[in-house]
N, C-alpha and C positions, 0 to 999 in steps of 0.2 A: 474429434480432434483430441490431442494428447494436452493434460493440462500442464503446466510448468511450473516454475514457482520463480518468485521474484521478490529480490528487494529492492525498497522503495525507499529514497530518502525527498523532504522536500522542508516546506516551513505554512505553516498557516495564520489566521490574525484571530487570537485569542483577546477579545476586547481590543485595545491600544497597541497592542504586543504582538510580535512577531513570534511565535513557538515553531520550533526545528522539531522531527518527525523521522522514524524510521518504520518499516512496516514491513511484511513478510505476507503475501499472499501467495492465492495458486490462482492461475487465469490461463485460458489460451492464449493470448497476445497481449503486448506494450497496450492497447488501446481498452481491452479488456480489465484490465489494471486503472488504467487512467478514471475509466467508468466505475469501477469500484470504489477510487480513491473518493472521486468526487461527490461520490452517493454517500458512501460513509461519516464523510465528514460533514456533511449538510444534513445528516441525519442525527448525527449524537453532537453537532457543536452550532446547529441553527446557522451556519454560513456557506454564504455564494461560492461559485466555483472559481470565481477573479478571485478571491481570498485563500486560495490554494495553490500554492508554488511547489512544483514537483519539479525537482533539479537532476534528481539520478535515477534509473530503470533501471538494473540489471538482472539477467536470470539467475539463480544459484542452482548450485548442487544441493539433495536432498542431506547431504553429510554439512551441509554450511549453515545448514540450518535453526537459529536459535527460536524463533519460536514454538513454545510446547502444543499449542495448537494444530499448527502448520505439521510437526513433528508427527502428531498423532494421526494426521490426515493422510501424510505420507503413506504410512503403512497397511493404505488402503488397497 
């Protein structure tokens, strides 16, 4: 399967707080994404997957693309 790339905007619960989120991966599918998102963040910030509000999906073009990361993987 071909992978894509996506932005991700959503909000998660930093302590008491609500923090907003934008993100830029590469995955085969919306769902592949979602499993990313969810693993990620339960890994570098210790919280549940209820604590993770993902409000936008969208795919991008590899030209829309701001992360340097994402950027460098492109040109794979």
């Amino acid at each position: 399967m071909k992978t894509k790339i996506f932005k991700i905007k959503g909000k998660f619960m930093m302590g008491d707080r609500l923090k907003h989120f934008t993100r830029e991966l590469k995955a085969t599918s919306e769902e592949d994404i979602k499993e990313k998102i969810y693993s990620e963040f339960g890994s570098k910030h210790h919280i549940n997957r209820n604590q993770v509000q993902i409000h936008d999906i969208q795919e991008i073009s590899a030209k829309d693309v701001q992360d340097p990361l994402i950027k460098a993987l492109k040109k794979e």
